[in-house]
VOGU-3710 file (C-alpha; in Angstrom, 3 decimals, decimal comma):
1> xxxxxxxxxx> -14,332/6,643/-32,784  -12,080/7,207/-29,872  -11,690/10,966/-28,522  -7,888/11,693/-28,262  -6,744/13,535/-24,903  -4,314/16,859/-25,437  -1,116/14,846/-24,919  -2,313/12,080/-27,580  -3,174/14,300/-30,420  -0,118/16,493/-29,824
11> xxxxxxxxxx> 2,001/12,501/-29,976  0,929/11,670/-33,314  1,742/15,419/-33,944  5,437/15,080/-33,159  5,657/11,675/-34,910  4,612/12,852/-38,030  7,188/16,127/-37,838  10,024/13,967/-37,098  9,323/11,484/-40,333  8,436/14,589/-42,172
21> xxxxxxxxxx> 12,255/16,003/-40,862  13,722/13,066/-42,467  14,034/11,012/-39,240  13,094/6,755/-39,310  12,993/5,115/-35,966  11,580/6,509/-32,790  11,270/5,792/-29,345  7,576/7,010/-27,569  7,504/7,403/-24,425  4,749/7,944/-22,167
31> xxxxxxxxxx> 3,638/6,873/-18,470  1,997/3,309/-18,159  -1,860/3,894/-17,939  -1,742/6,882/-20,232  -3,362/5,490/-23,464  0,013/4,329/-25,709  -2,282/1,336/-26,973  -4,746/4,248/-27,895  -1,845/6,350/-29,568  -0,425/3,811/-31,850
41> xxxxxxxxxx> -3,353/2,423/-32,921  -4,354/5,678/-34,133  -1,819/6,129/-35,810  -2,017/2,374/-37,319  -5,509/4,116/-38,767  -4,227/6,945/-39,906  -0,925/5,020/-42,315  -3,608/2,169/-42,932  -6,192/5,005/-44,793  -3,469/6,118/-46,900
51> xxxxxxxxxx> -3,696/2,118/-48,619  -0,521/1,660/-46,757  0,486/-1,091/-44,367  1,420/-0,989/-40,607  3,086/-4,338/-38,746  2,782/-4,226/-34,821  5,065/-6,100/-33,127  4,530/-7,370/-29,292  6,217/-10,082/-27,157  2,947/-11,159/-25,471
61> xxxxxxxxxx> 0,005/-13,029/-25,885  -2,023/-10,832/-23,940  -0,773/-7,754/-25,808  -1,541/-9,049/-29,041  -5,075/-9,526/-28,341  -5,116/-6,621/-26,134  -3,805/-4,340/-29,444  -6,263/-6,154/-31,420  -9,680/-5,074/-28,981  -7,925/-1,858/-29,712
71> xxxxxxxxxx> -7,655/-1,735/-33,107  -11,414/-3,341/-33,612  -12,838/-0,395/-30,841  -11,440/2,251/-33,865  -13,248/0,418/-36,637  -10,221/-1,946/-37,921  -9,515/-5,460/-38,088  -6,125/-6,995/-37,918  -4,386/-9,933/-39,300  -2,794/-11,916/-36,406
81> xxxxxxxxxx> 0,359/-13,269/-37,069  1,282/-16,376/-34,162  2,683/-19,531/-33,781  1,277/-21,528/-36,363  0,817/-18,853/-39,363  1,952/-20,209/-42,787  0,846/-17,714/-45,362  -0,867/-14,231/-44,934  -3,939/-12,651/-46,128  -3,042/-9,654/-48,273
91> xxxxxxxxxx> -6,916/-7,981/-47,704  -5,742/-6,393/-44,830  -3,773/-3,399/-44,190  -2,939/-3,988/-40,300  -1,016/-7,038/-39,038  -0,305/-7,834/-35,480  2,858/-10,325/-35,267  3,913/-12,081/-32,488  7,848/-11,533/-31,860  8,960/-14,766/-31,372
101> xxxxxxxxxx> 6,855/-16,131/-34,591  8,018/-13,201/-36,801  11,646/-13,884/-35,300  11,761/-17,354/-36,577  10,135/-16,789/-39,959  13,237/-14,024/-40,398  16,238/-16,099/-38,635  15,084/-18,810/-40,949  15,396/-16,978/-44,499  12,165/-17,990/-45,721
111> xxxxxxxxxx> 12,254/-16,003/-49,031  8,082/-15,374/-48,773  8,583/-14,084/-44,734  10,954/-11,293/-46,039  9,271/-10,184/-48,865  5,995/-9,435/-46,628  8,439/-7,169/-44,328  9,649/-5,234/-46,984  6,136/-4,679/-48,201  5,265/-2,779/-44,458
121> xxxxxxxxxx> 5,360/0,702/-44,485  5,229/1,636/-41,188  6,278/-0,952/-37,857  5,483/-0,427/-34,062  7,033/-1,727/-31,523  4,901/-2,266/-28,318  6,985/-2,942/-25,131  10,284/-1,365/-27,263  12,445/-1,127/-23,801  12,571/-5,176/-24,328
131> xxxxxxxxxx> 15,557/-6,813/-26,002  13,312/-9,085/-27,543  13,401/-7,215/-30,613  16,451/-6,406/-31,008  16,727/-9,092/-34,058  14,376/-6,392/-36,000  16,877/-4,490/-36,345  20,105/-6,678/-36,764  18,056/-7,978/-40,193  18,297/-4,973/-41,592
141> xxxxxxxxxx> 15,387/-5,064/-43,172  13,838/-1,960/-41,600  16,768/0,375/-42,054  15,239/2,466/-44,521  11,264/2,013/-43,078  9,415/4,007/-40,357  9,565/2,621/-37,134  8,217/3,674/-33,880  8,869/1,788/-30,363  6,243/2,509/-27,823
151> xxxxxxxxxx> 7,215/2,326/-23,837  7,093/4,231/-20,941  10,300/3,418/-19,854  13,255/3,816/-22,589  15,967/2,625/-20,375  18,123/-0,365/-20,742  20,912/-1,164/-18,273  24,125/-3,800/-18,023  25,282/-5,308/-21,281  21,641/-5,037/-22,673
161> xxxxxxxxxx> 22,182/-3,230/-26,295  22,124/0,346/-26,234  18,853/2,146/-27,162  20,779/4,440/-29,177  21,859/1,823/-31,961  18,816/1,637/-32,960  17,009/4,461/-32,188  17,391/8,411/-33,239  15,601/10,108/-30,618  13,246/9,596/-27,733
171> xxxxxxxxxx> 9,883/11,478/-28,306  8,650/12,853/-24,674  4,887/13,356/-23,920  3,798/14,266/-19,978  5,396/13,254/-16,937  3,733/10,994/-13,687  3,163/13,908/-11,993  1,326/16,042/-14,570  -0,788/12,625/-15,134  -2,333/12,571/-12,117
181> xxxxxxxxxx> -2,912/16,430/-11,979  -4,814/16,177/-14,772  -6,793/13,032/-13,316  -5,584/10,749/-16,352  -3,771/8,400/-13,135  -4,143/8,264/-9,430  -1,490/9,575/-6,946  -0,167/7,151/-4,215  0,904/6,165/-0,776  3,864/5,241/-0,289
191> xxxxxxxxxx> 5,219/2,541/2,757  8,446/1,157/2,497  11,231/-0,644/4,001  14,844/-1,228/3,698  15,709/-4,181/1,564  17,660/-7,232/2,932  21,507/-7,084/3,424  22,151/-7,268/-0,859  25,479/-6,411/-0,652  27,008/-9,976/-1,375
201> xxxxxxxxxx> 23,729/-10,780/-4,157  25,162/-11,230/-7,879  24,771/-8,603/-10,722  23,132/-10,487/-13,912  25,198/-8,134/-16,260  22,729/-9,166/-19,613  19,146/-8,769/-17,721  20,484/-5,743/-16,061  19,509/-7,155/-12,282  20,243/-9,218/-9,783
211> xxxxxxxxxx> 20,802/-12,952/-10,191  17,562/-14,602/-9,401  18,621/-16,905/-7,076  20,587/-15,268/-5,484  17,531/-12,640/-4,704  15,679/-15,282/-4,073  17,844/-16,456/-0,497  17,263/-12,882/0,580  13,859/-12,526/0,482  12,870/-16,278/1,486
221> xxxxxxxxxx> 12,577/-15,483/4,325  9,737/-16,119/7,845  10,216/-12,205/8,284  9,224/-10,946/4,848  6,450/-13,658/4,581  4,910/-13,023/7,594  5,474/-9,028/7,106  3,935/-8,788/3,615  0,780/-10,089/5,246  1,154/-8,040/8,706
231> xxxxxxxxxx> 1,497/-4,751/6,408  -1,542/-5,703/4,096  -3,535/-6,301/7,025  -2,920/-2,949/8,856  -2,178/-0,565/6,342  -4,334/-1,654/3,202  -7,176/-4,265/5,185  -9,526/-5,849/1,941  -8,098/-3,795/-1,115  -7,529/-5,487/-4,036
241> xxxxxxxxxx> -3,839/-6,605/-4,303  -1,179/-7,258/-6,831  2,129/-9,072/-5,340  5,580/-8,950/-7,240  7,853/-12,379/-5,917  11,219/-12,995/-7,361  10,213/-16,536/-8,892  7,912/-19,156/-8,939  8,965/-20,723/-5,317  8,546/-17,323/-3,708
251> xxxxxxxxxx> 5,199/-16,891/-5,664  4,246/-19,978/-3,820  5,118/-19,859/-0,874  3,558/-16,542/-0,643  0,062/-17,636/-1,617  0,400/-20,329/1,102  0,797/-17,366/3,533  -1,391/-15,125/2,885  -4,162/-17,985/2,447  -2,473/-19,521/6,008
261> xxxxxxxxxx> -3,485/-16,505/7,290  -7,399/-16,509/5,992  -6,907/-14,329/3,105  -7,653/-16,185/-0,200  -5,312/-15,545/-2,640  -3,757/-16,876/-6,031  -0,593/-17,222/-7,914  -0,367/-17,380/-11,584  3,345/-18,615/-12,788  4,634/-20,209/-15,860
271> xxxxxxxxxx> 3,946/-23,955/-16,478  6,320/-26,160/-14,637  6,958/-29,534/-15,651  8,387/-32,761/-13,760  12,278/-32,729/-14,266  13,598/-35,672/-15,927  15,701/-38,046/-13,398  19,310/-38,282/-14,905  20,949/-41,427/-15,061  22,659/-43,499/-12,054
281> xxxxxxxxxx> 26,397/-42,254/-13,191  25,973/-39,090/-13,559  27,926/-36,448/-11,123  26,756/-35,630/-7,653  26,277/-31,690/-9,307  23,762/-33,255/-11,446  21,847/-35,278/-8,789  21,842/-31,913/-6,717  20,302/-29,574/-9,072  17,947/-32,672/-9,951
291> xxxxxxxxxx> 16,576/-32,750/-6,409  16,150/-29,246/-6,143  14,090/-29,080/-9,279  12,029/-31,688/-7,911  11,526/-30,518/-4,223  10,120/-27,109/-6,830  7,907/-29,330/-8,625  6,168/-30,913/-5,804  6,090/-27,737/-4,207  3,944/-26,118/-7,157
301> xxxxxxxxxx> 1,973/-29,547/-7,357  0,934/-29,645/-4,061  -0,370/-26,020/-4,072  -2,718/-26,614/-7,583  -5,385/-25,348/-5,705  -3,948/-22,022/-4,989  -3,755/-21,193/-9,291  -5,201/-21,969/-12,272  -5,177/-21,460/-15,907  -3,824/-17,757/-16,586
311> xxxxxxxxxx> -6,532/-16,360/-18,129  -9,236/-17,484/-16,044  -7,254/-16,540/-12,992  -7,059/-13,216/-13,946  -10,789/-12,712/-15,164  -11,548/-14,097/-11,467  -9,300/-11,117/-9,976  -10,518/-9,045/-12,157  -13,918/-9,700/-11,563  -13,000/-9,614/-7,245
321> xxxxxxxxxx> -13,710/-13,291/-6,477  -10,533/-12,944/-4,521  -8,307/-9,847/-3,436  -4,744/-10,946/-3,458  -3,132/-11,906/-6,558  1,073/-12,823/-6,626  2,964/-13,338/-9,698  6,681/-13,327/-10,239  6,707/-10,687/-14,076  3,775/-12,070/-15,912
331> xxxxxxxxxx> 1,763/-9,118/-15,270  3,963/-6,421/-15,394  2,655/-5,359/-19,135  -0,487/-6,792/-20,875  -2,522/-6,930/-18,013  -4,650/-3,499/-17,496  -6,965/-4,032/-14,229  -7,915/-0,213/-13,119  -9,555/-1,603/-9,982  -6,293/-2,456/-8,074
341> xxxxxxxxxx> -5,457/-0,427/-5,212  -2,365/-1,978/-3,637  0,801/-2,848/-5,048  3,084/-4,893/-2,961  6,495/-5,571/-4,217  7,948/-8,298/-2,351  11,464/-8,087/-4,111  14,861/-5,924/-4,837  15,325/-4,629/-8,569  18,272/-2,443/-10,396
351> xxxxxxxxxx> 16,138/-2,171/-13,063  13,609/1,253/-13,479  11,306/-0,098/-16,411  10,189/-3,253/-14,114  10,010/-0,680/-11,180  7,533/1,393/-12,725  5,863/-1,321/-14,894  4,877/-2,684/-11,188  4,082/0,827/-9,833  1,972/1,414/-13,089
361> xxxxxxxxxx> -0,270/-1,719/-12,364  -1,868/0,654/-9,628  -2,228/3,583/-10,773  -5,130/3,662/-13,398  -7,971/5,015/-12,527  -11,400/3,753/-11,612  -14,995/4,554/-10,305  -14,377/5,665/-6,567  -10,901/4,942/-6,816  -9,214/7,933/-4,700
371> xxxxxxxxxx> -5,423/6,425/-4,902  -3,383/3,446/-4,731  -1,187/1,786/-2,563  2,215/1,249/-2,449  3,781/-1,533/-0,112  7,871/-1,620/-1,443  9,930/-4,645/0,989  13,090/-4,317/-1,329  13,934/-0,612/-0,441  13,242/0,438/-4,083
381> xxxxxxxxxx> 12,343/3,781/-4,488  15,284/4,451/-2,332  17,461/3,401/-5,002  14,993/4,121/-8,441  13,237/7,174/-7,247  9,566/7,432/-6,346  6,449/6,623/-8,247  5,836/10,680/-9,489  9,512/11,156/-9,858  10,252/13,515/-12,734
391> xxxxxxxxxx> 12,597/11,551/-14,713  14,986/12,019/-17,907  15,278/9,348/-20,226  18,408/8,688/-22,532  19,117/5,993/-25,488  22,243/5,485/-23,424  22,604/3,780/-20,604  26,529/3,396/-18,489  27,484/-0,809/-18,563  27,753/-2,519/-15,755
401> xxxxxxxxxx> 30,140/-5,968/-16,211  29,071/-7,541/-12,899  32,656/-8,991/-12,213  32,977/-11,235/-9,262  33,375/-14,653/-7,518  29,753/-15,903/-5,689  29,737/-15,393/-2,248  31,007/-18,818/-0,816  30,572/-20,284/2,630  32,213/-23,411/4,770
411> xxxxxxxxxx> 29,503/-25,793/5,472  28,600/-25,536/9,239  31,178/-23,082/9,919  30,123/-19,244/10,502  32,152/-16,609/9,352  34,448/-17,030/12,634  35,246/-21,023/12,182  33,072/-21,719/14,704  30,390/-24,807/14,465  26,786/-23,165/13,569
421> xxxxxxxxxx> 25,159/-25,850/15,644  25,763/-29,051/17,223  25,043/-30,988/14,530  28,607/-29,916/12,558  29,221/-29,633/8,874  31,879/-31,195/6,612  33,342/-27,685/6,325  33,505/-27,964/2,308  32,966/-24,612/0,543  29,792/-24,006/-0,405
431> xxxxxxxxxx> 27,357/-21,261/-2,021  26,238/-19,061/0,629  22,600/-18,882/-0,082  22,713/-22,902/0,168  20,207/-23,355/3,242  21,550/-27,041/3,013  24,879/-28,524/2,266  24,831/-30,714/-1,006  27,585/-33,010/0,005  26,691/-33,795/3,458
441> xxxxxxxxxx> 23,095/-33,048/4,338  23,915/-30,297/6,965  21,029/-28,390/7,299  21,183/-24,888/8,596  18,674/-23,850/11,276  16,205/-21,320/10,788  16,173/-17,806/12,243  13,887/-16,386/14,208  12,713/-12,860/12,884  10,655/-10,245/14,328
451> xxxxxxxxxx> 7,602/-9,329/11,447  8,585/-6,326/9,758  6,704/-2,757/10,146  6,516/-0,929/7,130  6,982/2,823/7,504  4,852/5,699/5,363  7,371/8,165/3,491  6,232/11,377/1,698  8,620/11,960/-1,282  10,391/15,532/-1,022
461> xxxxxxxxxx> 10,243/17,149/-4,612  12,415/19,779/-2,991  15,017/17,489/-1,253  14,428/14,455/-3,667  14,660/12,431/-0,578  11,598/10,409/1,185  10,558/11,838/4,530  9,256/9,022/7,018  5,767/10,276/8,430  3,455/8,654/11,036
471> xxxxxxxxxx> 1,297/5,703/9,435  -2,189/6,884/7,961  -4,221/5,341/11,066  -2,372/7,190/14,179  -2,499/10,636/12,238  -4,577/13,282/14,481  -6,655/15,119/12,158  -4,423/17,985/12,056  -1,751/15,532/10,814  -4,206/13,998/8,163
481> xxxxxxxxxx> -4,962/17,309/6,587  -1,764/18,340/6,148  -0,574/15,127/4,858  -3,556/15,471/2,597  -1,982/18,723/1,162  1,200/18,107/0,778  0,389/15,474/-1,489  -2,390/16,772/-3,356  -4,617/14,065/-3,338  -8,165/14,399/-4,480
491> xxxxxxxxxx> -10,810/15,194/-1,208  -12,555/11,890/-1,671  -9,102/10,499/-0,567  -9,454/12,507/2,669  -13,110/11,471/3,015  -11,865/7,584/2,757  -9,322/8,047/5,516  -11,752/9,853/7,755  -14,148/7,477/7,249  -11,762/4,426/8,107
501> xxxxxxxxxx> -10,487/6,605/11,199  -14,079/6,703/12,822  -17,249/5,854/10,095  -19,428/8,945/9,069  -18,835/10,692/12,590  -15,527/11,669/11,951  -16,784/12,645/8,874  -19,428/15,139/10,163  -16,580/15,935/13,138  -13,923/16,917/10,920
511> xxxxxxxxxx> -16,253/18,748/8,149  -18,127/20,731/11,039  -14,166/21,756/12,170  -12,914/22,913/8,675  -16,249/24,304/8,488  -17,173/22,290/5,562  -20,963/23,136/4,096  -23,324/20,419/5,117  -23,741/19,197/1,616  -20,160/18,664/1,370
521> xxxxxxxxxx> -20,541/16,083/4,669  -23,472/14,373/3,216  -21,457/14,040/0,201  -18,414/12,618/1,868  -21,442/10,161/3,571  -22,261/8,801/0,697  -19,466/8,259/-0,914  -17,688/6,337/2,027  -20,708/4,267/2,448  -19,164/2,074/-0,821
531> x> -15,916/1,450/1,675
//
């Protein structure tokens, strides 16, 4: 039995007035780290007790089972549909599908596939921001069934289909902000910096962001390697930390800087496989793109030691045999690990549901957890609002069409037609983020950067602007308590930083100054003495 929280009960509430008003599909919304797991599995119980059935849908692996150790902690077992299912067992009343398998079964007309959809009563839709099931709809086999989609961010963006063809109305619960004042999440600190120059990077009109490679040249960079690691050291020294790279190279080549720099951490990416050699004729495009897939390969088999197989890697994070963990998406939804205290995101986005899917990975909450991190190198929040942002959420979303010729370059030759270095190029156009010319060799020489300082901003719910404030560490203790204010962070927040400012002196110093009962200071003691 699973005791519902306000916001939960009242959920189910509103879903069952707006089928009752006539209405069939749905979008839920609710803040990662709030319980929507909890809620639709609830509401799986409640359909399934009425000897009707109930289809969850997810995109993930990790989801499925993760919806399944939901369902079983409620007293119900599911029947797991994956890669590999043939026929289904008709003694249950819950099934848990696996997009991509249910996809296939449909796109193929198999007669026995579409007769066991039009036999579910009631479908969910975990992750339903995702385009990935879009095709659930385009069947039209659940025009006239109950559907709910389940996310906390209902936004699409770019030629992605519009919410609002498939959905009739976007069913609110509580906001960020009224989380964490009720202690269901954890507030933050925020430190960020001003992304890269992005003004000549791609937009990747069907996912809605920039194009990946293109990202990629920006942020592979000495500078932002060497910075992520600077920042971690001085502003969050031995918490647990989740990384967000652009791609699998930049996932890499992270992990071989952090651990460069005596802090052992992992990267978990998708498999990557040798690239077949193409044959001796074939164009000098095609021996390019070759070579660059190899010089990947090599880079991710020479660095073995630095990952492992997914889900032991992240049962060995989980369980704190190392702090730093960097991954390029696979663990913006699925993965639920309360403990983590610092987000770092080491990349640009245009899109707000993988902005606050990476925010959300911090901000569950956990014994003696006081607040989480925030480390942003991409200028984010600038652009997609801060972590306890009140936001409004539509079905519709304005198109972007992301017209526009790549950014090209003459090999050798800056922007002035004068030779880069000594060594000179053949002066053939080129792609700008090229760091070497495919046609003659010409390699372009490295720059030297200065490490980057991340500064701390306060957001301004007045202004709805971020307001740069000294770092944590060279606040006086004036400045500390009113910084503690302003932000409303639980006490044991302002015992940590006290503590870290000058052990259980500063402790006794500051409590004896706010006059703080002597209890309250031996509290604050003990606490701190877990730092």
């Amino acid at each position: 039995m699973i005791n519902l929280r306000p916001y939960q009960k009242k959920g189910i509430e509103d879903i069952k007035k707006f089928f009752v008003s006539g209405g069939k599909h749905a979008i839920f919304q609710a803040p990662t780290g709030t319980g929507k797991t909890v809620i639709f599995c609830q509401l799986a119980k409640l359909v399934s007790e009425k000897n009707k059935k109930v289809l969850i849908l997810t995109n993930r692996a990790e989801l499925l089972y993760q919806t399944g150790g939901s369902l079983k902690k409620i007293g119900l077992n599911a029947f797991f549909i994956q890669a590999g299912t043939k026929i289904i067992s008709n003694n249950f009343s819950i099934y848990v599908a696996m997009s991509d398998t249910l996809r296939n079964r449909i796109t193929d007309k198999i007669e026995y596939w579409i007769e066991f959809i039009k036999s579910i009563d009631l479908f969910i839709i975990d992750e339903a921001h995702l385009q990935n099931f879009n095709y659930i709809f385009e069947s039209g086999l659940v025009d006239k069934k109950h559907l709910i989609g389940f996310t906390a961010t209902p936004k699409r963006s770019g030629k992605m289909k519009q919410l609002a063809l498939d959905y009739e109305k976007i069913i609110d619960t509580l906001s960020v902000k009224a989380a964490i004042e009720s202690d269901y999440l954890v507030n933050d600190d925020y430190f960020g910096f001003g992304a890269p120059d992005l003004s000549d990077v791609e937009f990747d009109s069907l996912k809605g962001d920039y194009k990946e490679n293109q990202l990629f040249a920006k942020f592979n960079s000495p500078k932002i390697y060497s910075g992520a690691v600077k920042n971690y050291n001085e502003l969050t020294p031995k918490t647990k930390a989740l990384i967000f790279c652009v791609n699998i190279e930049h996932c890499i080549k992270t992990a071989i800087e952090f651990n460069n720099q005596g802090i052992d951490a992992k990267f978990i990416v998708s498999n990557v496989s040798i690239p077949k050699e193409p044959k001796n004729d074939c164009s000098e495009g095609k021996k390019v793109a070759y070579l660059d897939k190899l010089a990947k390969y090599e880079l991710y088999k020479n660095n073995l030691h630095l990952t492992g197989e997914r889900k032991t890697i992240f049962k060995d994070f989980a369980d704190k045999r190392f702090p730093v963990l960097i991954n390029a998406g696979i663990a913006t939804t699925g993965f639920d690990d309360p403990s983590i205290e610092t987000i770092i995101i080491l990349r640009a986005t245009l899109s707000m549901s993988l902005w606050l899917q990476m925010l959300g990975r911090g901000s569950r909450i956990s014994e003696n957890k006081t607040h989480f991190n925030i480390l942003d190198f991409g200028g984010n929040a600038e652009i997609l609002g801060h972590y306890s942002e009140d936001r409004i959420w539509s079905l519709w979303h304005e198109k972007f069409n992301g017209q526009g010729l790549p950014p090209i370059k003459e090999c050798g030759f800056n922007s002035e037609g004068k030779p880069i270095s000594k060594l000179k190029g053949c002066k053939r156009p080129i792609l700008a983020m090229y760091k070497i010319c495919p046609f003659c060799g010409f390699k372009y020489p490295e720059k030297i950067q200065n490490e980057i300082d991340l500064s701390q901003i306060i957001f301004d719910d007045s202004l709805r602007i971020g307001v740069r404030t000294k770092r944590l560490k060279d606040m006086e203790n004036k400045e500390l308590y009113e910084y503690w204010k302003i932000k409303k962070h639980k006490t044991a927040w302002l015992w940590r930083q006290l503590f870290y400012k000058g052990g259980p002196e500063m402790i006794e110093t500051f409590g004896n100054e706010y006059k703080w009962s002597s209890s309250t200071i031996e509290k604050a003691k003990e606490f701190c003495s877990n730092f």
